[in-house]
C-alpha positions in Angstrom: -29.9 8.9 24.2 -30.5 6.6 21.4 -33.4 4.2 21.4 -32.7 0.4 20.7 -35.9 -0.2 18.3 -36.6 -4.0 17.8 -37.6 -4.5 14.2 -40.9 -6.1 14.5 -40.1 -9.0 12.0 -37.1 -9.8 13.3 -38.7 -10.0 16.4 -41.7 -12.2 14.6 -39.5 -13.9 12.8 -37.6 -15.3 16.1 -40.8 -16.2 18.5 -42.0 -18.0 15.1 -39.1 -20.0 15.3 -38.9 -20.4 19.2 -42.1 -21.8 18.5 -41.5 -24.4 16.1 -38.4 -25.9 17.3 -38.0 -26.0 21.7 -41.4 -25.1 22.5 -43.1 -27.5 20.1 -40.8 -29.7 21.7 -41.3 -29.6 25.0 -44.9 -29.3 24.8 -45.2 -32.9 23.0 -43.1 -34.3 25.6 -46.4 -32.8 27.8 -48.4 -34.7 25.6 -46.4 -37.9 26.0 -46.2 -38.0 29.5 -49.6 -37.3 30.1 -51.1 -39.6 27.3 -53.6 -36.6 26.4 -53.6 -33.9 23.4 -54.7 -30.7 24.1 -57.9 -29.6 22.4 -55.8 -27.1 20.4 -52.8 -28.5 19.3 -49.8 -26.2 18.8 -49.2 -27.1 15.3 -52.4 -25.7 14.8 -51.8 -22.7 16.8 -48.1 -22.2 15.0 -50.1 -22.7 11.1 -52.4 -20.4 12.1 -49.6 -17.7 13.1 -47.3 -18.7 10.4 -50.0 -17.4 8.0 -50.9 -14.4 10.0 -47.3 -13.3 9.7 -47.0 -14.7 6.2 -50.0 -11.7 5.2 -48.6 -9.1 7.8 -44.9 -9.3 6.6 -45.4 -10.3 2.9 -43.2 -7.5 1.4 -40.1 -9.6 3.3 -41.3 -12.9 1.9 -38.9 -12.8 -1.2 -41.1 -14.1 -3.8 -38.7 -15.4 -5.8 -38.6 -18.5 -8.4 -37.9 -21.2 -5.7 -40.7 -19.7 -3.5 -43.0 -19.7 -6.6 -41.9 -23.0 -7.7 -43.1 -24.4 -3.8 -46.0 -22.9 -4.1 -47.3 -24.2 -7.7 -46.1 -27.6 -6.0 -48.2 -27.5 -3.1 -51.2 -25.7 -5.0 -50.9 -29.1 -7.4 -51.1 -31.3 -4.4 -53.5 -29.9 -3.0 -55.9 -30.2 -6.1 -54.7 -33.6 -6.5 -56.1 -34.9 -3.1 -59.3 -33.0 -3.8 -60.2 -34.5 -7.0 -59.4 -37.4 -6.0 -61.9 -37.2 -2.5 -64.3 -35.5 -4.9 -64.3 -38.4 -7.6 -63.4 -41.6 -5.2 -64.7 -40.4 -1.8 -62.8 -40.5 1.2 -60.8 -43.6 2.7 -60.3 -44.3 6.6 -57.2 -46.4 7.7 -57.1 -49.3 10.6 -56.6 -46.2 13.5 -59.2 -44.2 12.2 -57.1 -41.8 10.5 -59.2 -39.7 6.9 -56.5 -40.2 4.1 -57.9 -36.8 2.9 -57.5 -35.1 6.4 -53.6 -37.1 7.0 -52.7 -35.3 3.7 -54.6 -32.0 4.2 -52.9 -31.6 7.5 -49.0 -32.6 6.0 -49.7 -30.3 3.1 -50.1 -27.5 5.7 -47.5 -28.4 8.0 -45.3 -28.1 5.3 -46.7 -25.3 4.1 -45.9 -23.6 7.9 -42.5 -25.1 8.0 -41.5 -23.7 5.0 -42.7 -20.5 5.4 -40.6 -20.7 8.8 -37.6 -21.6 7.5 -37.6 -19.0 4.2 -37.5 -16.6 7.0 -35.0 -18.2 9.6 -32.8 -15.8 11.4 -29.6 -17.7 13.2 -29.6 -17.0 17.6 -26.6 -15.7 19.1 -24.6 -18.9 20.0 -25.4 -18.5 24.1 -29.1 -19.0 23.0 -28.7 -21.5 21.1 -26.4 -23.3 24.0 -29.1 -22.9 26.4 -32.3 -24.3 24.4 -29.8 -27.3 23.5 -29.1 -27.7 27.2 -32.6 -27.2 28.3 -34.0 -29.9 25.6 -31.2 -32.6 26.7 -32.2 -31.8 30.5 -35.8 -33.0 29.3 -34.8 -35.6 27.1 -32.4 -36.9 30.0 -35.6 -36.6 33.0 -37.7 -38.6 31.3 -35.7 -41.4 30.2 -35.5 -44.7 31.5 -31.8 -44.8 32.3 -31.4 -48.2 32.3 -32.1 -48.7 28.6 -31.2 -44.8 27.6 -34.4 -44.7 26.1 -37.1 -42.6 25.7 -40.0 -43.3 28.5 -43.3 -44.3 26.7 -44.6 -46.5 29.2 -47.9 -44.3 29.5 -48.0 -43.9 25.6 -50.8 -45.0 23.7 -51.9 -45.0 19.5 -50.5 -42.6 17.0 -48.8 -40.7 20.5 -45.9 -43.0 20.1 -44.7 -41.6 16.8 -44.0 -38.2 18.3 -40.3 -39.7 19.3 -39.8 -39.4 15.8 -40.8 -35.6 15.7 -38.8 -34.8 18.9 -35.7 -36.8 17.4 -35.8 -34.2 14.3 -36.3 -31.0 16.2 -33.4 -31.9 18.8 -31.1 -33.1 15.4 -31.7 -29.5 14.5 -30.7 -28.2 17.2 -27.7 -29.8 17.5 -27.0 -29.2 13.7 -27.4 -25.7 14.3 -25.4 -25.1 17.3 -22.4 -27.3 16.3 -22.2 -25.3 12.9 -22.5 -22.0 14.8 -19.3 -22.6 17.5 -16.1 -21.3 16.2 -13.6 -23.7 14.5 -10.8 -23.1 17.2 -13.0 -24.4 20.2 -12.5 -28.0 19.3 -12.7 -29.3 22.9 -16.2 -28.2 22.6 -17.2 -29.3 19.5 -16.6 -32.4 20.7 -18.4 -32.3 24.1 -21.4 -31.7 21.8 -20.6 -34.5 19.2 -21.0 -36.8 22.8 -24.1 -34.7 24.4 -26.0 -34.7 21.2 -25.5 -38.2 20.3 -26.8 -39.4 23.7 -30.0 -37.3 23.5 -30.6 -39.0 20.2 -29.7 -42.2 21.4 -32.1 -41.9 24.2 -34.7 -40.6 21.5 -34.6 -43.8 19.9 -34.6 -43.0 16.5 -31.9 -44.6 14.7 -32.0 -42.8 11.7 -31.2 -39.2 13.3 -28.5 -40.8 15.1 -27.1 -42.4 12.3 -27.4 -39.0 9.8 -26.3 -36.9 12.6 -23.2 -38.6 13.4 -22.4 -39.4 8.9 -23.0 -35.6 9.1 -20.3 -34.7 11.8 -17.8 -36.9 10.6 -18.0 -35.8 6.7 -17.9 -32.0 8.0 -14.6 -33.4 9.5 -13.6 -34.5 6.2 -14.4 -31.9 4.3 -12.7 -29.5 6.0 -10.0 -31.1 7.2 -6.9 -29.6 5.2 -8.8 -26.2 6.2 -9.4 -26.1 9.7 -5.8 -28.3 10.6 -7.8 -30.6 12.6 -5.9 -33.7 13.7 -6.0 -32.0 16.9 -10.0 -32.4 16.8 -9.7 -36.1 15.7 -7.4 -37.1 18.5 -9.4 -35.4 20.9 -12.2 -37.1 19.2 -10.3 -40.5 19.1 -9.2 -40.1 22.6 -12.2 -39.2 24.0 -14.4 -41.8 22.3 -11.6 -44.2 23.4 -11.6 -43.4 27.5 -15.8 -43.0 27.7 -16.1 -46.7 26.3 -13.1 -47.9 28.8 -15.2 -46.2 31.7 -18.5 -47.1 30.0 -17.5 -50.5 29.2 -19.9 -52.3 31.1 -23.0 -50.2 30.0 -22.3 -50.5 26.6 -22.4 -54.3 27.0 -25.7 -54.1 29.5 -26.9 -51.8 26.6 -26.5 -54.3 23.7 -28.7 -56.5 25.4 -31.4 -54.3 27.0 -31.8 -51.7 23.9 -30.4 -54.0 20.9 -32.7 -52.2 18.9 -30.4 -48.7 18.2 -27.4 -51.6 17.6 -29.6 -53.6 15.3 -28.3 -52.4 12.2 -24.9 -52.7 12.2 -24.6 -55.6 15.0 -27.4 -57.9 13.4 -28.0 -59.8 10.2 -31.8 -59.9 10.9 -33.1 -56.4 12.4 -36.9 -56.2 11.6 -37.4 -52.7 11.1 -35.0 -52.9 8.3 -36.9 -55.6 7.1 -40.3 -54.4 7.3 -38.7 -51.3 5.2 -37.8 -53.2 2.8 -41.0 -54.7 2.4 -43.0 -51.9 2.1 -40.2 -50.4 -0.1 -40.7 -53.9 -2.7 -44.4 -53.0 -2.5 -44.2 -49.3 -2.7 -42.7 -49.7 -5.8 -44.8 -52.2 -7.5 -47.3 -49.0 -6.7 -45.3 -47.1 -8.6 -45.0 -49.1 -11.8 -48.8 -49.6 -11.8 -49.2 -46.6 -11.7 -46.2 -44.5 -13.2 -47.6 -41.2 -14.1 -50.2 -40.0 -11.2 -49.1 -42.4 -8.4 -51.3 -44.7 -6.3 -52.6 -42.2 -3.3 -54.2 -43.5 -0.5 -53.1 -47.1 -1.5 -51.5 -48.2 1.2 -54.9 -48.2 3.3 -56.1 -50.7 0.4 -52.9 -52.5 0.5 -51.8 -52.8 4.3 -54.7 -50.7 5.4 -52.4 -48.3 7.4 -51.0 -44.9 6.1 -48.0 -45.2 7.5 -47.0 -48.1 5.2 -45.4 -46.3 3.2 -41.9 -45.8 1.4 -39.5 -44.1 4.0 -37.4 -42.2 1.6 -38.0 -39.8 -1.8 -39.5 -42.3 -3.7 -42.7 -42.0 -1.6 -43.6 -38.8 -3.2 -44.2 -40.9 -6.6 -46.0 -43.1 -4.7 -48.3 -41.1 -3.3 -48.4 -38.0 -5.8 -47.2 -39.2 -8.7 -44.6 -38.5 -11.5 -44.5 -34.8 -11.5 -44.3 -34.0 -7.8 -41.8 -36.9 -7.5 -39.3 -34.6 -10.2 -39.5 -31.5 -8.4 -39.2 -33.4 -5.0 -35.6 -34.3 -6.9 -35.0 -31.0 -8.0 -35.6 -29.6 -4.7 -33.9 -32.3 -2.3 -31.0 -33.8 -4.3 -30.6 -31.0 -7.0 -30.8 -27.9 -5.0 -29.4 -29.2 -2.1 -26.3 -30.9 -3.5 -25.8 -27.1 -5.0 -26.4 -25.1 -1.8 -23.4 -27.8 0.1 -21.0 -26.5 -2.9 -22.4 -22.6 -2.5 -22.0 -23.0 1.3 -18.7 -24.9 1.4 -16.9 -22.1 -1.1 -18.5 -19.5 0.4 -17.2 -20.4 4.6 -13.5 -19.9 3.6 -14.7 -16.1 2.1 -16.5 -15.5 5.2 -14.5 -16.9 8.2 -17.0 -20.5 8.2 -20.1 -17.9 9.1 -22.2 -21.2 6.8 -21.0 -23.7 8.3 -24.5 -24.4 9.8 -25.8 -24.7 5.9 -23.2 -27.0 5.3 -24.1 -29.0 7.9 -27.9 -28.7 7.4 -28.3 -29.3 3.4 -26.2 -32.6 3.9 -28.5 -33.6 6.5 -31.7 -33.0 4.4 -29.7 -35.1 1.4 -29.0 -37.9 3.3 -32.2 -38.1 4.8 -34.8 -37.7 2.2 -32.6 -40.2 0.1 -32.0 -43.1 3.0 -34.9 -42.4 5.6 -37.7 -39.7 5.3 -40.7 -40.0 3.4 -43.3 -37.1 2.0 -44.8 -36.8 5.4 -41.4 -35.3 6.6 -42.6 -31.7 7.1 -39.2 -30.9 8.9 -37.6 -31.1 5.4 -39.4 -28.0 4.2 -38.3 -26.3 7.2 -34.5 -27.2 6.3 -35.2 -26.5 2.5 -36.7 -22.9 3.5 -33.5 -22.5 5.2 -31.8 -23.3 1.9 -33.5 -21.5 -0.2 -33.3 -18.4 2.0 -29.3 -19.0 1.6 -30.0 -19.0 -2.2 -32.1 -16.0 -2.3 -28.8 -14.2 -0.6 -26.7 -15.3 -2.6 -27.4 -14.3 -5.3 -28.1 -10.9 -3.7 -24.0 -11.3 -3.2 -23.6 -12.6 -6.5 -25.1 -9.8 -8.1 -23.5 -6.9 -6.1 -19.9 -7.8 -5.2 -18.9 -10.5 -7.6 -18.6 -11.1 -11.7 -20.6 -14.5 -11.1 -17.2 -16.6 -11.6 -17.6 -19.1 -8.9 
């Protein structure tokens, strides 16, 4: 009888991955409900592994030019911040926070979640299902239902922004999984559209709800003359149409006890958006004083807080300066705009087997362009993912086709 031999980096590849997305996950949500971090924190525990395995499994690393390319970039950052902590010393923010350590520690992060992503491996859809369903069960236990928000009642400091981190991993998630069920099960799809947008909701951050909802309904779009679905936009339609009938009076209850996930589009005035748009105005007076090597650690001069910074690309300028800012381009809006073409050609060749990349490279656009700054380490994890769809492609390219695309 025939042995079923599991190849170790397969195998390494996927508890990698369980680590970083659900159990990451639900360990923070530890965290927040007990108000304490653990003396090791699992991103610590994950770096350290990622570069265990990075060393053990190197020959499967694919060094290719995009990985070189990420490395020179992170090798530059890296000297960057320690010149600069050699030559100016060290700065310390209104929490307490090293600017030296806070960009030591995202350098690495992204350095992990790259690494991660270069070497993701997709689950069979019934794993996927049931980390998606286990997440929402969590998200749904510890929410304050009558808000549909996220309890942080016994939240204290730099804790609270871990919403923001759970928000991205269950986004994901959902990204994933919707991209992974077949075209024909459209009744589904759209039980996940609902599901997924509720979990986010109750995250309470508006920008993953926004992105993953513009992300949906442009896959819809796109692929609507291929995948003959007016059936799924009636159903959609429908269904959207009898949950706010039956919902009616929690939607109204809602706009007045958790106005803030409305703010945007119901309010004039909403002072998050505001407050963006300060800090974008002063973020880019940053820049134009200092146009070629940025203005790092500024905004603990200016506002004395590191997290006053711009939320979208242009933070990289800010922070790094002129160089990293351009390959921050050619990575987010260059490369990713090409792997959405690659990805959308390629799913009627191969019976929608990307539509996951689709879904995912439109996502990273849209938010490194509208929401995320340079402290987003999720977006390395997504642009590994990319760039291991890159790396096979032109693997393809090379053996089956002439290179007419």
């Amino acid at each position: 009888m025939k042995l079923n031999v599991i190849d170790p980096y397969i195998l390494s590849s996927k508890v990698l991955l369980l680590l970083y997305l659900p159990v990451s996950f639900f360990i923070w949500y530890i965290v927040l409900n007990t108000n304490a971090e653990p003396i090791i924190g699992i991103s610590t525990i994950l770096s350290i592994l990622t570069f265990l395995y990075f060393v053990v499994f190197l020959k499967y690393q694919h060094l290719d030019k995009n990985f070189i390319l990420f490395f020179l970039f992170t090798l530059y950052i890296l000297f960057y911040i320690f010149i600069i902590k050699t030559l100016e010393g060290d700065l310390v923010d209104i929490y307490g926070r090293s600017v030296f350590r806070y960009h030591l520690n995202t350098l690495i992060l992204s350095t992990m979640s790259y690494i991660i992503g270069r070497n993701f491996i997709v689950f069979k859809l019934k794993w996927q299902l049931a980390l998606f369903s286990l997440m929402l069960v969590q998200i749904l236990y510890n929410a304050n239902l009558i808000n549909l928000s996220i309890n942080l009642d016994n939240v204290e400091g730099d804790l609270t922004g871990l919403y923001l981190g759970l928000s991205d991993i269950f986004c994901i998630t959902s990204l994933l999984l919707f991209g992974s069920v077949d075209k024909s099960q459209i009744k589904f799809k759209i039980v996940l559209i609902f599901l997924s947008s509720l979990g986010l909701f109750i995250l309470n951050s508006r920008s993953s709800l926004y992105i993953y909802l513009i992300c949906i309904i442009f896959y819809f779009l796109i692929t609507f003359k291929h995948i003959k679905s007016i059936k799924t936009i009636f159903y959609l339609f429908l269904s959207t149409t009898v949950i706010g009938l039956i919902f009616f009076d929690k939607i109204n209850t809602l706009l007045v006890v958790n106005d803030r996930m409305f703010a945007v589009i119901l309010k004039s005035d909403d002072a998050s958006s505001n407050e963006r748009s300060r800090l974008q105005n002063i973020g880019i007076n940053q820049i134009t004083s200092n146009p070629i090597f940025g203005d790092y650690g500024g905004v603990v001069k200016i506002n004395a807080d590191l997290g006053t910074y711009i939320h979208n690309l242009l933070s990289y300028w800010q922070t790094y300066g002129l160089l990293v800012f351009i390959i921050s381009l050619y990575f987010f809006i260059y490369q990713t705009a090409k792997v959405f073409r690659l990805s959308y050609i390629l799913n009627y060749k191969f019976n929608n087997h990307y539509n996951y990349i689709m879904l995912l490279s439109s996502y990273l656009l849209l938010s490194t362009v509208f929401a995320k700054s340079y402290t987003w380490f999720s977006a390395w994890f997504v642009l590994g993912i990319l760039h291991n769809f890159l790396y096979n492609y032109r693997l393809y390219k090379t053996k089956y086709t002439s290179g007419n695309y």
